[in-house]
N, C-alpha and C positions, 0 to 999 in steps of 0.2 A: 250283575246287580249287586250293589253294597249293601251291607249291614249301617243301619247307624249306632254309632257308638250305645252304649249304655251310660246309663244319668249312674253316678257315683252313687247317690242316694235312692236308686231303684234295687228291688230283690226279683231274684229269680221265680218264678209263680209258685211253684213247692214251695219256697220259703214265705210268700203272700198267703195260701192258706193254711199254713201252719201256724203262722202269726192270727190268723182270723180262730184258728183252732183254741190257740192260748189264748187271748181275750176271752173264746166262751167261757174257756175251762174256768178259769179267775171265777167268772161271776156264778158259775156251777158251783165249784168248790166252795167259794164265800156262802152259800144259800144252803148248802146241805152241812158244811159245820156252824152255821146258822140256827138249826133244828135241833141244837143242843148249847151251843153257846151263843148268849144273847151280850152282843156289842165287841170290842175290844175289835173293830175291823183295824185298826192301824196295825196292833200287834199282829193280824192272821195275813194282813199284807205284808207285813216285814218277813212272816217266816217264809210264805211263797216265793218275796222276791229271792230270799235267803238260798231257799231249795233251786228255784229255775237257774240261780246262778252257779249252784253249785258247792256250795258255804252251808256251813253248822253257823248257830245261832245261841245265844245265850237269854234267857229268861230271865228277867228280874224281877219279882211283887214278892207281895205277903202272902203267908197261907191263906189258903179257902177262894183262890181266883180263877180258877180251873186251868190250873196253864196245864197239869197232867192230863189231864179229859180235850181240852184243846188240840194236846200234841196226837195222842191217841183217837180223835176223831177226825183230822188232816190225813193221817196214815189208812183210816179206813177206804175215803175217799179217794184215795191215790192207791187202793189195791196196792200197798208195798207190807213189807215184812217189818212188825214192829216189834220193838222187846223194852221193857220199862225195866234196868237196874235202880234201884235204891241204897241210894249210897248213905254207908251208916261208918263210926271211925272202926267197925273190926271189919271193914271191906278189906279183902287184899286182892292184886292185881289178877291173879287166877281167875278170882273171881268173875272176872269183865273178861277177859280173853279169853280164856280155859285153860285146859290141860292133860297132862299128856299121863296115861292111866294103864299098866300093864294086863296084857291079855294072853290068856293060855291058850293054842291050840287044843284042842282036847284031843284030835285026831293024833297029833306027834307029838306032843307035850311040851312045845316050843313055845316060847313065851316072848312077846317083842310089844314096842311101846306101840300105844294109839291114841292121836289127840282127839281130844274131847271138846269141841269149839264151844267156846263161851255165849252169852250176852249179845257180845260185841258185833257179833257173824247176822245181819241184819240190816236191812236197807235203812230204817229209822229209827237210831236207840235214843232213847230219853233216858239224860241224865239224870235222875230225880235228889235235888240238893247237894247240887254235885260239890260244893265247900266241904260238906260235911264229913269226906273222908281225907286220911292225910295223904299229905304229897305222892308218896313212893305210889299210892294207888291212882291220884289222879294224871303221875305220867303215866299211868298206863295206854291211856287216850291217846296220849300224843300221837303215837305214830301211826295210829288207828284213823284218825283226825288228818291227819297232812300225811299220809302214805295209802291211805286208805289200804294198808297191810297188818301184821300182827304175825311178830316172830315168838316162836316158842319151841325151846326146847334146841334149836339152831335151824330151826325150818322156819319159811316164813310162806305165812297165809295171806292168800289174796280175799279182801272183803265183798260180799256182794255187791252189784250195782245198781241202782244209783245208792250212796251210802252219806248218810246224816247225821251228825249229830244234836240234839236239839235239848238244851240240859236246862235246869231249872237251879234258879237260887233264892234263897230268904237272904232280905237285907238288913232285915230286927235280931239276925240272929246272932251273939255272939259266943256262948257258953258253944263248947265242941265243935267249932268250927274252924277253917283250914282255908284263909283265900288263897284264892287260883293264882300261881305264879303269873307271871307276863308272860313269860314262853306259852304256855296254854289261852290267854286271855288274847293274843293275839292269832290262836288259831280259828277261832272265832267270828266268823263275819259281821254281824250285825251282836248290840245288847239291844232287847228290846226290855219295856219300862212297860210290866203289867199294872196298870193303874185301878182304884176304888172304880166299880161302876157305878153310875147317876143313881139319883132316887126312882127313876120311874124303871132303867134296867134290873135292878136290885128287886123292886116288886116284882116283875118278870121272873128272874129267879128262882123266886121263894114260893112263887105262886108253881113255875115247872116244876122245878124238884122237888115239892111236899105235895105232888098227884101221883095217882095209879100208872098215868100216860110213859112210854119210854118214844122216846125220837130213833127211829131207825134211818141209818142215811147210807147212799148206794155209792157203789164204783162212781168216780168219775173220769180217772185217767189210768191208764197203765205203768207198768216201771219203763216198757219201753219207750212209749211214751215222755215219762219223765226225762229221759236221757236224751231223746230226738230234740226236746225244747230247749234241754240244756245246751246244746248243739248249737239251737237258733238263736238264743242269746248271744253267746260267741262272736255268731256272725252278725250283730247288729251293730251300723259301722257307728264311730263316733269320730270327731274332729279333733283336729291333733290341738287345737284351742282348748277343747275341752280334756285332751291328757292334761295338758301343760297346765292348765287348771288346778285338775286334780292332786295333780305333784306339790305345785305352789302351795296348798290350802296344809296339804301335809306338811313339806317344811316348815311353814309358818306357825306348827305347835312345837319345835324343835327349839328349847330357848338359846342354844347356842349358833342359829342360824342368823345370819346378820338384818333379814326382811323379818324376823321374829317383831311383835307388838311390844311394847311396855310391860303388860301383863303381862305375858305368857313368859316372859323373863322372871317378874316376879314373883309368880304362881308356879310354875310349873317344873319339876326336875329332869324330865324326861318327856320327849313328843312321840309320836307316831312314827314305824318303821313304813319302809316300801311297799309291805304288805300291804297297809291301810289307803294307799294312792289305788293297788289293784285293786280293791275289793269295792272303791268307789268308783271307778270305770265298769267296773261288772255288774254292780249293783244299781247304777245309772240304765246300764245297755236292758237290763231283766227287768226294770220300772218301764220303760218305753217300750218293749215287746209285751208287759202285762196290759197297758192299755193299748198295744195295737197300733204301736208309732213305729214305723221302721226304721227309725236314727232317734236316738239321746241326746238329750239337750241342756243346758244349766240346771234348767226346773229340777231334771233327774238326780244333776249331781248333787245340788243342794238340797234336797228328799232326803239322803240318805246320810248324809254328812253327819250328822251328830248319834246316828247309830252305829255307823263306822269308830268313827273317832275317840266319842266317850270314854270305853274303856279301854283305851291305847295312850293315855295320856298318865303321867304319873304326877300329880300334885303335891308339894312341899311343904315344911309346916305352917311359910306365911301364908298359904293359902286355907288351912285349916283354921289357923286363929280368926282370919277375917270373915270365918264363915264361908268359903267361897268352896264348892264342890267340879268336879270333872265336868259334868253336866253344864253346870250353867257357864263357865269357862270355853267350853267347846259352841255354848250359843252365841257368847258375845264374840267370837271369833270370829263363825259364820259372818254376823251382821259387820261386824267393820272390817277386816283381810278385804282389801282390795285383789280381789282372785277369781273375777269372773271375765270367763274367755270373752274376746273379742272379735 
């Protein structure tokens, strides 16, 4: 007796209820950071998809929006290891990493170094302002970010797992501030855009936070967990239409690619590396496992496309005098690129 083949777009039953597993988790997680933060669901989907896929994320709004209470109440519910640095300009990279601190035997009077792990050493560190310190400090990340390691001293540390980074920026701010090279802005998966909330979430607000009431919210997932889903992402297929896609939409912020638009010639000095094609395949494949789709599909890719791209885009100064930003450049891209699979 034969087997009949398998449908390309079927999953193995472990992967069918772990996929049913992550859609609950979604709507858990969303409802118990809920009982503290009222609205901003686009941002807390972006950082989940951000997390299942594997990716740090950058925050963008004004002060007073709770994106630190946000990040820190995500990390409760996911039972992981959290640490808040606050990055000020006398950070130095010690600081975030650690360091290495002599200790005396007392027994033989022998003295030999020991590191003293930073910040850094943490499943979920929040960047808090992270412009705000200079360069030399904010490579400190780097390798932390895309190695998920940390050498010191000529040793190199391996970081816990699953490992995040999730950093916060003001965009009013300009007196003491340091922006994030490209190299760093592109390790970054997603910017999400913390925006004002509505009159009647705002009431909300003001009405929770000036009572006695505190919102207490429970476990929802494990780190093992976290790393099993990350897994099943992975394995979510997608069609080579939708690579080839993906690729396309990227080159076409490249203004010296010859399918580049009019604008993006005009506007733009610099496009999007290779990076930003992966992180829209990944972040596509983690949007269709969040709601419990076992393959990715345009929808997905263009969902995420302008939180990918945005900050991977370097604008010129004609694009500065006509008013014209990264953001809204990256949307009229979306709308006319002829770049949807077929």
């Amino acid at each position: 007796m034969t087997t009949a083949p398998r449908s390309p777009h079927s999953a193995p039953s472990g992967d069918v209820e772990l996929l049913e597993r992550l859609t609950a988790a979604r709507t858990d997680l969303l409802s118990q950071v809920g009982q503290r933060i009222v609205g901003q669901r686009d941002v807390l989907n972006g950082i989940l998809t951000a997390i299942f896929s594997g990716g740090h994320a950058l925050l963008v709004g004004v002060p007073g929006l709770a994106k630190t209470l946000m990040i820190q109440t995500l990390a409760e519910t996911l039972d992981l290891g959290f640490t808040r640095i606050q990055f000020t300009p006398d950070l130095m990279p010690s600081d975030i990493t650690g360091t290495e601190i002599i200790e005396e035997d007392l027994a033989t009077g022998k003295r030999a170094f020991r590191f003293v792990r930073g910040p850094v050493f943490a499943n979920i560190v929040l960047a808090d302002e992270v412009n705000r310190t200079p360069p030399k400090t904010q490579a400190a990340l780097l390798q932390a970010m895309q190695e998920h390691q940390v050498t010191a001293g000529g040793q190199t540390h391996t970081l816990p797992t699953p490992f995040f980074v999730l950093a916060t920026q003001n965009p009013i701010e300009q007196e003491g501030t340091y922006p994030l090279p490209e190299a760093q802005l592109d390790r970054f998966m997603f910017e999400l855009r913390v925006n004002y909330p509505s009159q009647s979430e705002e009431e909300q607000i003001v009405a929770a936070t000036t009572s006695d009431a505190a919102a207490d919210v429970r476990r929802v997932l494990t780190a093992e967990d976290v790393m099993a889903m990350q897994h099943l992402v992975r394995r979510i297929p997608v069609s080579q239409a939708l690579v080839t896609a993906a690729v396309t939409l990227v080159r076409m912020t490249r203004p010296t690619e010859g399918t580049s638009l009019p604008f993006i010639k005009e506007y733009i000095s610099w496009g999007a590396g290779p990076r930003a094609s992966q992180y829209l395949v990944l972040g596509a494949k983690a949007r269709a496992a969040l709601d419990g789709r076992p393959m990715a599909d345009e929808d997905d890719l263009r969902s995420v496309a302008s939180t990918v791209l945005t900050h991977r885009i370097v604008i010129n100064f004609a694009a500065e005098a006509a008013g014209r930003t990264a953001a809204d450049i990256v949307e009229q891209l979306i709308k006319e690129a002829r770049w949807q699979p077929t």
